[in-house]
mmCIF file of the N, C-alpha and C atoms, coordinates in Angstrom:
data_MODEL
# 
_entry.id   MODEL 
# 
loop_
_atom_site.group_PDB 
_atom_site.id 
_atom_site.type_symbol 
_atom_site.label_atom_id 
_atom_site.label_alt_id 
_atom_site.label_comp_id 
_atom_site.label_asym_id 
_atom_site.label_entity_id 
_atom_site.label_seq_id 
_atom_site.pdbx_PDB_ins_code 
_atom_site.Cartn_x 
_atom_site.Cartn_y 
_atom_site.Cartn_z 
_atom_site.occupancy 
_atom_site.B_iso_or_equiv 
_atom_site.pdbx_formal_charge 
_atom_site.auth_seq_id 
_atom_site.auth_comp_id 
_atom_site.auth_asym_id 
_atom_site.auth_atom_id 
_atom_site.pdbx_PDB_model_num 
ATOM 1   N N  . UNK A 1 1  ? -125.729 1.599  53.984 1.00 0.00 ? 1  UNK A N  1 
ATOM 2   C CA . UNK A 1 1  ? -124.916 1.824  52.817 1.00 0.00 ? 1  UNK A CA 1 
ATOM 3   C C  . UNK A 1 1  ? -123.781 2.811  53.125 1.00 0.00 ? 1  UNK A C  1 
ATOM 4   N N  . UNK A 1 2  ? -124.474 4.207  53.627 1.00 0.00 ? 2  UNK A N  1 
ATOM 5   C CA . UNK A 1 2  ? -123.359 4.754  54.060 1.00 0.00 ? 2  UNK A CA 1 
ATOM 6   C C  . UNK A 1 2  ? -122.159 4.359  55.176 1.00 0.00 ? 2  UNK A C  1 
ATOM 7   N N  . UNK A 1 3  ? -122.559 4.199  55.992 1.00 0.00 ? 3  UNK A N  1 
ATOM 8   C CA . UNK A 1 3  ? -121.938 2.910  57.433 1.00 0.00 ? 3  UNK A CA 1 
ATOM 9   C C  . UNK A 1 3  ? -120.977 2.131  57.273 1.00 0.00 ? 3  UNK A C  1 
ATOM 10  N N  . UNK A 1 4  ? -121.409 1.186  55.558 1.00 0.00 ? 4  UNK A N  1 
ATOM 11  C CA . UNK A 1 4  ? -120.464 0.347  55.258 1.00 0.00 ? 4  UNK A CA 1 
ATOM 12  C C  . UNK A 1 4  ? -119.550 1.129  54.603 1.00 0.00 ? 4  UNK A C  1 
ATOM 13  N N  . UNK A 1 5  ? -119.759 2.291  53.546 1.00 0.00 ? 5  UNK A N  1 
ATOM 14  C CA . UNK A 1 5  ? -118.634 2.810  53.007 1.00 0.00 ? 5  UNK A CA 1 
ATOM 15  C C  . UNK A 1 5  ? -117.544 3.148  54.046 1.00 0.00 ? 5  UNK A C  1 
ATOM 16  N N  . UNK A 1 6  ? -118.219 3.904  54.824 1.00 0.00 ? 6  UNK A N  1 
ATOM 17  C CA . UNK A 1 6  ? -117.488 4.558  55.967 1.00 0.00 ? 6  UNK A CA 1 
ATOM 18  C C  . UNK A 1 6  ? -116.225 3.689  56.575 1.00 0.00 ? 6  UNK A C  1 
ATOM 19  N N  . UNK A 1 7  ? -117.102 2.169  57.107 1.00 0.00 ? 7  UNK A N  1 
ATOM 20  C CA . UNK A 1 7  ? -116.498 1.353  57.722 1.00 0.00 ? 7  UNK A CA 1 
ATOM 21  C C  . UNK A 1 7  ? -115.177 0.600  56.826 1.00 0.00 ? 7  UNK A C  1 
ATOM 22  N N  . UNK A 1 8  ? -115.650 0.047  55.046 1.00 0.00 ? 8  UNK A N  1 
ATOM 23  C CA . UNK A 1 8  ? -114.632 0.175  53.867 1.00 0.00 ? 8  UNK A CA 1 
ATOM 24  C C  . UNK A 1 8  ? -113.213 0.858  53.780 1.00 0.00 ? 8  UNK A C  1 
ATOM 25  N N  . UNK A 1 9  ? -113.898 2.305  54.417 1.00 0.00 ? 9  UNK A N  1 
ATOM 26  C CA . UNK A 1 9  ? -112.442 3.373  53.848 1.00 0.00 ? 9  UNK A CA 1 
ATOM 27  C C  . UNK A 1 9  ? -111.642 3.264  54.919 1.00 0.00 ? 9  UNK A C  1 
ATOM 28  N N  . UNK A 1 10 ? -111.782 2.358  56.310 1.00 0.00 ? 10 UNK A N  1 
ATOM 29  C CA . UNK A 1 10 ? -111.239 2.554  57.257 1.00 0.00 ? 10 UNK A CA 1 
ATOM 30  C C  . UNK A 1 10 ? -111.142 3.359  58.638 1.00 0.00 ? 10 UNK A C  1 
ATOM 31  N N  . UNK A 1 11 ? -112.940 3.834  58.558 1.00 0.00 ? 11 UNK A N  1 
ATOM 32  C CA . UNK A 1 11 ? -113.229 4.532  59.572 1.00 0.00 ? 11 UNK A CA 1 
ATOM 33  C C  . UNK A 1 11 ? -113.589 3.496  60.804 1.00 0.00 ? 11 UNK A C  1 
ATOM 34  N N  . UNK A 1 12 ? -113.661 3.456  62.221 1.00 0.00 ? 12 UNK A N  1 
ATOM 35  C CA . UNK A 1 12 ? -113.785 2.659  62.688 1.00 0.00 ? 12 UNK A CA 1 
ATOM 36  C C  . UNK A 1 12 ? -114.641 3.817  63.993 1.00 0.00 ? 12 UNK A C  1 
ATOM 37  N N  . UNK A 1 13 ? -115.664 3.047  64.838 1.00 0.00 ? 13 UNK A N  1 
ATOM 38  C CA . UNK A 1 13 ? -116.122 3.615  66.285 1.00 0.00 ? 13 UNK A CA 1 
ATOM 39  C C  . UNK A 1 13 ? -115.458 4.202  66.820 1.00 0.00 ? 13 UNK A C  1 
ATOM 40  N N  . UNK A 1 14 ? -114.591 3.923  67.275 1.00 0.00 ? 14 UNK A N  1 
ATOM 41  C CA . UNK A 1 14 ? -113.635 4.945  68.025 1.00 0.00 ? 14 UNK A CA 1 
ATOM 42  C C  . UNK A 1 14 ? -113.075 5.885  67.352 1.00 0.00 ? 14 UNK A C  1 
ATOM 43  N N  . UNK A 1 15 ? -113.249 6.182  66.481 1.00 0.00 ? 15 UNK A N  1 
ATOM 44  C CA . UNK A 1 15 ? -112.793 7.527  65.587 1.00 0.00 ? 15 UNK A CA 1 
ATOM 45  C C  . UNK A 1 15 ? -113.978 8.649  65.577 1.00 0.00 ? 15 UNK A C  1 
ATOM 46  N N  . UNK A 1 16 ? -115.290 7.924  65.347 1.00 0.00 ? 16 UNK A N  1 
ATOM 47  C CA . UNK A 1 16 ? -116.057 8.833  65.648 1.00 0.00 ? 16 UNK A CA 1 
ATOM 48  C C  . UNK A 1 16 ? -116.240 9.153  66.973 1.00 0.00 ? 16 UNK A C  1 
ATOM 49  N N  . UNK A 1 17 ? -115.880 8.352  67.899 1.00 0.00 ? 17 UNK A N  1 
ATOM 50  C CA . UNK A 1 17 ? -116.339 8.809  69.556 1.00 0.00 ? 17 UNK A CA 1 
ATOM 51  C C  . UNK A 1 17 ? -115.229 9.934  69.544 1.00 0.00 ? 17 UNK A C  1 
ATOM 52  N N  . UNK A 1 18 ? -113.795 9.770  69.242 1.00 0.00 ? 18 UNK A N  1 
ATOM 53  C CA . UNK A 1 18 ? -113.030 10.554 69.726 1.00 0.00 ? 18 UNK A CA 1 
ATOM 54  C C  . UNK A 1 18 ? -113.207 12.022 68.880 1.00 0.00 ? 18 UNK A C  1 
ATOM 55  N N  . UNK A 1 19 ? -114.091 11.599 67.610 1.00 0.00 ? 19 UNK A N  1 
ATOM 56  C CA . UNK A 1 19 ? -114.524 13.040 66.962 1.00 0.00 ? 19 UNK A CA 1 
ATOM 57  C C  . UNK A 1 19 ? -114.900 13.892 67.937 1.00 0.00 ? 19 UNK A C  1 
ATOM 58  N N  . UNK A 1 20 ? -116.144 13.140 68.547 1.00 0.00 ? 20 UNK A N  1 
ATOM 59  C CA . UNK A 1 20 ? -117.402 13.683 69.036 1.00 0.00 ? 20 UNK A CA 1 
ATOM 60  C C  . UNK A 1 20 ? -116.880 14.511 70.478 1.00 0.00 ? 20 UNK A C  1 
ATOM 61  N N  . UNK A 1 21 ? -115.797 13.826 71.151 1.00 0.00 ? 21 UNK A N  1 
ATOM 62  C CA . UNK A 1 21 ? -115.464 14.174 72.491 1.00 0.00 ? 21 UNK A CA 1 
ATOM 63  C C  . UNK A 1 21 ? -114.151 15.488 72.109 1.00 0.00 ? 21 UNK A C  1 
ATOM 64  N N  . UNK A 1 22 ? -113.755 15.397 70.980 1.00 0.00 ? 22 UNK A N  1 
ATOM 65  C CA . UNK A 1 22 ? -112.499 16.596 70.098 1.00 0.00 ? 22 UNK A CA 1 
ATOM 66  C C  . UNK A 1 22 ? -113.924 17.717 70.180 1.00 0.00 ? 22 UNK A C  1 
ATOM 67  N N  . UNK A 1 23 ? -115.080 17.376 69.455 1.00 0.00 ? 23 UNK A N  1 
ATOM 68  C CA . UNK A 1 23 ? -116.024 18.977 69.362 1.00 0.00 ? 23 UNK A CA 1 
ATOM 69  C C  . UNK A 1 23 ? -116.100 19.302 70.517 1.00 0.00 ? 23 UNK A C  1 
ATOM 70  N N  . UNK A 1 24 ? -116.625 18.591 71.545 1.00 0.00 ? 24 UNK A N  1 
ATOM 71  C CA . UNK A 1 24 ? -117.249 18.635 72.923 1.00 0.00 ? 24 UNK A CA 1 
ATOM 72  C C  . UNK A 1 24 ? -115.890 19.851 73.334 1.00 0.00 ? 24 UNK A C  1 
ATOM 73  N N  . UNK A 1 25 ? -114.516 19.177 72.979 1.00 0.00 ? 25 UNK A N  1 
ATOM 74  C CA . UNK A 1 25 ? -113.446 20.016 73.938 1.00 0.00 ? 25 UNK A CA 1 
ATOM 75  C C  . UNK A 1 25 ? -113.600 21.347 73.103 1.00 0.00 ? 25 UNK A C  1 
ATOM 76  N N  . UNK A 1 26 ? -113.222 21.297 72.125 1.00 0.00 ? 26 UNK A N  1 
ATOM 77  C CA . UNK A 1 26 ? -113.520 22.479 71.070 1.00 0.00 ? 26 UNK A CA 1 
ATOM 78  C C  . UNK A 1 26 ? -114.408 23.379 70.959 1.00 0.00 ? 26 UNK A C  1 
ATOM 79  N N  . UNK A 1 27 ? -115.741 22.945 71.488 1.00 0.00 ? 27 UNK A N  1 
ATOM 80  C CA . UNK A 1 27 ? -116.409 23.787 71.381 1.00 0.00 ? 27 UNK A CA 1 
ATOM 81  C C  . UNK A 1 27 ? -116.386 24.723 72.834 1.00 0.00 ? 27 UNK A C  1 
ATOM 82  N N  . UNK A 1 28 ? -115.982 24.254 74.043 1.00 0.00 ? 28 UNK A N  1 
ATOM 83  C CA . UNK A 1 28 ? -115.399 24.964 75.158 1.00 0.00 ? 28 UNK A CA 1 
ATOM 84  C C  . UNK A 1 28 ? -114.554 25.841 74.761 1.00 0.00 ? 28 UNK A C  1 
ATOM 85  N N  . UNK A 1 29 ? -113.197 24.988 74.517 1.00 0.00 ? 29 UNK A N  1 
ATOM 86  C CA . UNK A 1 29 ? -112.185 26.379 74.203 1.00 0.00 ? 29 UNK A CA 1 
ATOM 87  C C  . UNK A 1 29 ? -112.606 27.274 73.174 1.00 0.00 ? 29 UNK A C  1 
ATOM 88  N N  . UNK A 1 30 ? -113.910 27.056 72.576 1.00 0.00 ? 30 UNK A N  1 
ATOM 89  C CA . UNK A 1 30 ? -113.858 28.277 71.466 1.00 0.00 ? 30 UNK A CA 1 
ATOM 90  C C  . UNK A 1 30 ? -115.170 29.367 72.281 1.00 0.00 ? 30 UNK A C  1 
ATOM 91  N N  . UNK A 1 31 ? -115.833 28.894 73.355 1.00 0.00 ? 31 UNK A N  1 
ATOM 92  C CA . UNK A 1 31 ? -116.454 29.652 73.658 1.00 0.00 ? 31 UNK A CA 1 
ATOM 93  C C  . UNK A 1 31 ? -115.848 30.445 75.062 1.00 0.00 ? 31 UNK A C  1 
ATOM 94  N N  . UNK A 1 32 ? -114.786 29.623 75.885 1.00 0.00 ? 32 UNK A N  1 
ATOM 95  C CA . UNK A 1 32 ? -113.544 30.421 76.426 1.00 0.00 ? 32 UNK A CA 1 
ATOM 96  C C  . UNK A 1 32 ? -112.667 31.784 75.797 1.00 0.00 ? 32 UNK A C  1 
ATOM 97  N N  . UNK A 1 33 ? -112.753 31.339 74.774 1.00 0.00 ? 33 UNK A N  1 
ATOM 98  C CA . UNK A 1 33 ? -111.667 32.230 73.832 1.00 0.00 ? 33 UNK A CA 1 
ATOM 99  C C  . UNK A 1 33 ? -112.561 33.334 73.591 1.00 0.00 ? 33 UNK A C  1 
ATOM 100 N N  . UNK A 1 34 ? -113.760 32.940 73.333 1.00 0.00 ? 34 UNK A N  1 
ATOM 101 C CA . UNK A 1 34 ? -114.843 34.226 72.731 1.00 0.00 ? 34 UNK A CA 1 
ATOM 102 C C  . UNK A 1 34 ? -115.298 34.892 74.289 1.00 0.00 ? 34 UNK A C  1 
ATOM 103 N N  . UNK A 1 35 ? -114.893 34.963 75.510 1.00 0.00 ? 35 UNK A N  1 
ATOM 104 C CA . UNK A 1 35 ? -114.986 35.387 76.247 1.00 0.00 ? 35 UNK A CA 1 
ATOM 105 C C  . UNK A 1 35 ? -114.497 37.009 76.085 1.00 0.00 ? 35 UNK A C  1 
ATOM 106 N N  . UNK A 1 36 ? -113.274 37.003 75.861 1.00 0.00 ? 36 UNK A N  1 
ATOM 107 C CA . UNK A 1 36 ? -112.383 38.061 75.396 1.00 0.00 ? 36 UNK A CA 1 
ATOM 108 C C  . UNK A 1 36 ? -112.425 38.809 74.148 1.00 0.00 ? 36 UNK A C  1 
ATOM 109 N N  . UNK A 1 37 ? -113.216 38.377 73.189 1.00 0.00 ? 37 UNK A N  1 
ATOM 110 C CA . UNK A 1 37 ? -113.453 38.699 72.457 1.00 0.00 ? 37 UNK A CA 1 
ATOM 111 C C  . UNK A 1 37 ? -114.913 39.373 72.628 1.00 0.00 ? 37 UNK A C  1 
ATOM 112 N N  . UNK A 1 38 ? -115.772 39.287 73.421 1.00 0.00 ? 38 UNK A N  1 
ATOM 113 C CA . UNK A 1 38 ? -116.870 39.998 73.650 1.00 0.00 ? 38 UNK A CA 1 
ATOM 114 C C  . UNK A 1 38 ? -116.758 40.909 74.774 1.00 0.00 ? 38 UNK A C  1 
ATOM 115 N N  . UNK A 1 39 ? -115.569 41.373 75.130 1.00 0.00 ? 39 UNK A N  1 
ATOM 116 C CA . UNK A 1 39 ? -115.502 41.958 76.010 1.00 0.00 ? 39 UNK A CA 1 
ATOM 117 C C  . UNK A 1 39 ? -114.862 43.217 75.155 1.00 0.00 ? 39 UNK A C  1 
ATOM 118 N N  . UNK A 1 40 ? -114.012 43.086 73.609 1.00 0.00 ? 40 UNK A N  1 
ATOM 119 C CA . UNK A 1 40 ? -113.661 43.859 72.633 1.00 0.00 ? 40 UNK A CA 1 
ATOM 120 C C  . UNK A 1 40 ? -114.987 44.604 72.223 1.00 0.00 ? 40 UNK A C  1 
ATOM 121 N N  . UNK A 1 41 ? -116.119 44.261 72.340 1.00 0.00 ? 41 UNK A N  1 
ATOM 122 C CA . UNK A 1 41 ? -117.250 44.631 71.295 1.00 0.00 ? 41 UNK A CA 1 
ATOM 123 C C  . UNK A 1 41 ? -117.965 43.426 70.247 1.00 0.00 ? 41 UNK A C  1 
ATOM 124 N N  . UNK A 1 42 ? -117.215 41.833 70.272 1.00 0.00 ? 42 UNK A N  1 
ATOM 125 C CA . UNK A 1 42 ? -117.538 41.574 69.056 1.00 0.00 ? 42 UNK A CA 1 
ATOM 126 C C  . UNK A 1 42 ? -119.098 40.701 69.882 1.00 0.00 ? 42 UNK A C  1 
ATOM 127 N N  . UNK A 1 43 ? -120.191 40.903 69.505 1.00 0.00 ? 43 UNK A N  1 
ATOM 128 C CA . UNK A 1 43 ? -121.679 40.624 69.785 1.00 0.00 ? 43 UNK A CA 1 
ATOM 129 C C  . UNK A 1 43 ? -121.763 39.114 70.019 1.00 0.00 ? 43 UNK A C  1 
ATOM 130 N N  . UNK A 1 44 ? -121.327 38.351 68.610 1.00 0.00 ? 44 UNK A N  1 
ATOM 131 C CA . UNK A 1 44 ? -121.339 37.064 68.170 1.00 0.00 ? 44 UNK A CA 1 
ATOM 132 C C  . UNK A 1 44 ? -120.525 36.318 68.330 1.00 0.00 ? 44 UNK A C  1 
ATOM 133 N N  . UNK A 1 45 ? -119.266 36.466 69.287 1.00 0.00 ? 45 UNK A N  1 
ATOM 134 C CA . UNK A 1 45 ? -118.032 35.405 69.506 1.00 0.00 ? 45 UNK A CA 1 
ATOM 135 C C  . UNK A 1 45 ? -118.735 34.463 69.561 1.00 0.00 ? 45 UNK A C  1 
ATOM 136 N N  . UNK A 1 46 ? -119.794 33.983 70.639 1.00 0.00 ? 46 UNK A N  1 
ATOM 137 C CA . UNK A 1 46 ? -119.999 32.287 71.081 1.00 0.00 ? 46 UNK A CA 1 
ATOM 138 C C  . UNK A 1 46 ? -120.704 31.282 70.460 1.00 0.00 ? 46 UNK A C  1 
ATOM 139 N N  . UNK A 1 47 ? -121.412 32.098 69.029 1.00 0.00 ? 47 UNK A N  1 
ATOM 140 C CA . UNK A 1 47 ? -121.455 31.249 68.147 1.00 0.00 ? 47 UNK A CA 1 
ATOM 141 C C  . UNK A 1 47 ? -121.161 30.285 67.402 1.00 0.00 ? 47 UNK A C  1 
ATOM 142 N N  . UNK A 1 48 ? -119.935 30.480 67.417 1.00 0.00 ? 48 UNK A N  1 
ATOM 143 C CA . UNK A 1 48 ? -118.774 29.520 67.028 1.00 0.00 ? 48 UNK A CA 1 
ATOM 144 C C  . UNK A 1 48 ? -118.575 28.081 67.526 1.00 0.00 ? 48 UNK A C  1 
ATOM 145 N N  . UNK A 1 49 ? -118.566 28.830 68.888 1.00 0.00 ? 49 UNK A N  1 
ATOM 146 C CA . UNK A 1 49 ? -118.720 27.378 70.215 1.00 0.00 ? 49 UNK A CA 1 
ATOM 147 C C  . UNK A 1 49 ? -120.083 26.965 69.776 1.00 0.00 ? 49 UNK A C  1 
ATOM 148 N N  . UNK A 1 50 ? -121.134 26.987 69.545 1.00 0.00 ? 50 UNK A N  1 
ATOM 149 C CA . UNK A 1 50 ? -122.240 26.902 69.794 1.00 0.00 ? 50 UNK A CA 1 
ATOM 150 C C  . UNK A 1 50 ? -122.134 25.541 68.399 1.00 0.00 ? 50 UNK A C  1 
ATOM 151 N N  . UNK A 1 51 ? -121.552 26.353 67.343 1.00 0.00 ? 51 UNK A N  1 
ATOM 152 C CA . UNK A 1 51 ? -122.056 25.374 65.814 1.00 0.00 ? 51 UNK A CA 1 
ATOM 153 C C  . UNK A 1 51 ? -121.050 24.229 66.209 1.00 0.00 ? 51 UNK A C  1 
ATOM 154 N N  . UNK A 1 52 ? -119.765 24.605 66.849 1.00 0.00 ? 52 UNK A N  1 
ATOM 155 C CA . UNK A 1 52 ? -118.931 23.358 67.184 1.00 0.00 ? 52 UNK A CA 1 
ATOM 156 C C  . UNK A 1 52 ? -119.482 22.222 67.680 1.00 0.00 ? 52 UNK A C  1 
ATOM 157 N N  . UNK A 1 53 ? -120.069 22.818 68.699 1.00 0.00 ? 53 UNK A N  1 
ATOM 158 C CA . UNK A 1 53 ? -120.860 21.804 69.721 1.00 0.00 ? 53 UNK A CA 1 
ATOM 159 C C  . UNK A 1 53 ? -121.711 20.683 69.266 1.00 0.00 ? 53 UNK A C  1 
ATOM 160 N N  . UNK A 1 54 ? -122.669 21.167 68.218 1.00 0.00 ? 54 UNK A N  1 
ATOM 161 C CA . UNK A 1 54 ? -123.652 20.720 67.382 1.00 0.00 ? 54 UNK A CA 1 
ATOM 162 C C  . UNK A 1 54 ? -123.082 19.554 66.480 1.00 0.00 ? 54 UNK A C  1 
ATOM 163 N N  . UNK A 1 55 ? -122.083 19.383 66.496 1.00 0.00 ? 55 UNK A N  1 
ATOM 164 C CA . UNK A 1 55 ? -121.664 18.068 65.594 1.00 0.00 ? 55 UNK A CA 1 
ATOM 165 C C  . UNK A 1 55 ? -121.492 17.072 66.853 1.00 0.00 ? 55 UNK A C  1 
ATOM 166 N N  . UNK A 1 56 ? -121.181 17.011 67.890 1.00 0.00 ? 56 UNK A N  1 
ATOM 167 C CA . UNK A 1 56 ? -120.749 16.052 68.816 1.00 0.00 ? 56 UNK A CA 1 
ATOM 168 C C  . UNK A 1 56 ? -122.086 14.812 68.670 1.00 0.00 ? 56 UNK A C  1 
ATOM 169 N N  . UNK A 1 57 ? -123.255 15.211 69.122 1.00 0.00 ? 57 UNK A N  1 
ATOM 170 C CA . UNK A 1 57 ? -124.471 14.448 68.419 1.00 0.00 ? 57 UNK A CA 1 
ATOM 171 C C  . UNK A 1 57 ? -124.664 13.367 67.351 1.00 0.00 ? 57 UNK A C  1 
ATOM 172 N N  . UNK A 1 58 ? -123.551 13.929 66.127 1.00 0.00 ? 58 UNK A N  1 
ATOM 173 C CA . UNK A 1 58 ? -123.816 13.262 65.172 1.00 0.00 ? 58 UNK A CA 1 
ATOM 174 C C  . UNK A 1 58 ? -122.385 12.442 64.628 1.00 0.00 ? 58 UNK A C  1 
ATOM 175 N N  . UNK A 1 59 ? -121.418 13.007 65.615 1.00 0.00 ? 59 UNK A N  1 
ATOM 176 C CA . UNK A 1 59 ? -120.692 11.708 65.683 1.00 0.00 ? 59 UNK A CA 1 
ATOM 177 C C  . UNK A 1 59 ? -120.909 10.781 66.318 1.00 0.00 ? 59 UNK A C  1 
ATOM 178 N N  . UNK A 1 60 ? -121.655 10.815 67.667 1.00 0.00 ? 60 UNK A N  1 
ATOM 179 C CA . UNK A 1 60 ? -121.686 9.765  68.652 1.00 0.00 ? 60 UNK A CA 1 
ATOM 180 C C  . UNK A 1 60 ? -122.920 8.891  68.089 1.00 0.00 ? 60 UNK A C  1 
ATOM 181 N N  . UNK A 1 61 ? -123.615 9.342  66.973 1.00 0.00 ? 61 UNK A N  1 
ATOM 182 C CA . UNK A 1 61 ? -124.746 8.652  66.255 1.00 0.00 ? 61 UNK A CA 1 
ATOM 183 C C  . UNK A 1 61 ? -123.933 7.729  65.529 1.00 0.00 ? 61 UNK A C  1 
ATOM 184 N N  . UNK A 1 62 ? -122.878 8.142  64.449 1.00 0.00 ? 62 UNK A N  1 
ATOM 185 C CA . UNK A 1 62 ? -122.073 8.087  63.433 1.00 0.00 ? 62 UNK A CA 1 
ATOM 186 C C  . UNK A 1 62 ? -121.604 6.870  64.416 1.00 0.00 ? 62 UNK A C  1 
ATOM 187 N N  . UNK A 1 63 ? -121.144 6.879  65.641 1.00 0.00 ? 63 UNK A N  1 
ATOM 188 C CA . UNK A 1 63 ? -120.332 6.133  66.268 1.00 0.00 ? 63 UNK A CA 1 
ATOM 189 C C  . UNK A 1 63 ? -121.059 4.951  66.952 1.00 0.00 ? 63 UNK A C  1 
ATOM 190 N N  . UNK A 1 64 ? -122.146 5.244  66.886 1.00 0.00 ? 64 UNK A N  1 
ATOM 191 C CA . UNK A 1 64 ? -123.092 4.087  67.136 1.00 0.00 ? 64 UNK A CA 1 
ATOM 192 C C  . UNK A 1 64 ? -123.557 3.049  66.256 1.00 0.00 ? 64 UNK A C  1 
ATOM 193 N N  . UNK A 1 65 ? -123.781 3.822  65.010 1.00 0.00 ? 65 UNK A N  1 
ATOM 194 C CA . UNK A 1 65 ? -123.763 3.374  63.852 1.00 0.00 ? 65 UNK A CA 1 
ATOM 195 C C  . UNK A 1 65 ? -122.796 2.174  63.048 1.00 0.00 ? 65 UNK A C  1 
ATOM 196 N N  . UNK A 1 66 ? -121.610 2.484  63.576 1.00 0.00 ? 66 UNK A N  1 
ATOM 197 C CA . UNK A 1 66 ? -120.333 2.272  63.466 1.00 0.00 ? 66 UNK A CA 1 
ATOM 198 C C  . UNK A 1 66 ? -120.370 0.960  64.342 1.00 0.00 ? 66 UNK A C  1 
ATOM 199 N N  . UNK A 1 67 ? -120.665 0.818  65.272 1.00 0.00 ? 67 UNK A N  1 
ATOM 200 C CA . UNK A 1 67 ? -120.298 -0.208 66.737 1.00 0.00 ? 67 UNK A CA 1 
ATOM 201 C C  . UNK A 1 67 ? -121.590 -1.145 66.355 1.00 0.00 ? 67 UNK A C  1 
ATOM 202 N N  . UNK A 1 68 ? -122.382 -0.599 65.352 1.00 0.00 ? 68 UNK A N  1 
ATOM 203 C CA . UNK A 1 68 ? -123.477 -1.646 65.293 1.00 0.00 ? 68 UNK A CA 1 
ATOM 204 C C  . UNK A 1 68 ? -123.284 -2.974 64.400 1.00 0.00 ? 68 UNK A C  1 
ATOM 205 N N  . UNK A 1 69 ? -122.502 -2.050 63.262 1.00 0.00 ? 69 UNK A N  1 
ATOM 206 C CA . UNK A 1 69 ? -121.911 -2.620 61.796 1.00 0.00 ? 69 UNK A CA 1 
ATOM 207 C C  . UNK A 1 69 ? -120.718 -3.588 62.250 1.00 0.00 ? 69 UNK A C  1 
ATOM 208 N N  . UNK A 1 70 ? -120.092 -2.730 63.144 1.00 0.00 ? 70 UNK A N  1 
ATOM 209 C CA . UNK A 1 70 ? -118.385 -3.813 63.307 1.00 0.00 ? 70 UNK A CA 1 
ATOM 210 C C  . UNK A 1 70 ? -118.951 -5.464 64.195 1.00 0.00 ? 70 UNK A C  1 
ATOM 211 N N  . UNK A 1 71 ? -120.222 -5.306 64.878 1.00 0.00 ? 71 UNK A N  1 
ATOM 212 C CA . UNK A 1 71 ? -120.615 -6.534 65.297 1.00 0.00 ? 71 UNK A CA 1 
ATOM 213 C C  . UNK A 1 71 ? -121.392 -7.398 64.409 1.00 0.00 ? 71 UNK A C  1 
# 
């Protein structure tokens, strides 16, 4: 149900893969960036990277999901 809405509004597989591979990069440069920032004092920079990361999973599900429906 959800899949088809998704697929309806014009979402397509490759939107979620390229989600999933955008967190993957994102969540690097944000735990790059928090390099410098823990070197200021701040404890928790790489957290950030960390929650980024955590969606890549559920696009490439989303995107499977997706590639199952369009066949």
């Amino acid at each position: 149900m959800i899949v088809k809405k998704l697929h309806e509004c014009g979402l397509r597989s490759e939107h979620a893969y390229a989600a999933a591979f955008a967190s993957i990069g994102l969540s690097v440069a944000s735990w790059y960036a928090s390099l410098g920032m823990e070197k200021k004092g701040e404890e928790r920079a790489d957290r950030w990277g960390i929650f980024v990361g955590e969606w890549a999973p559920t696009f490439f599900g989303l995107g499977l999901a997706l590639a199952n429906y369009e066949k």
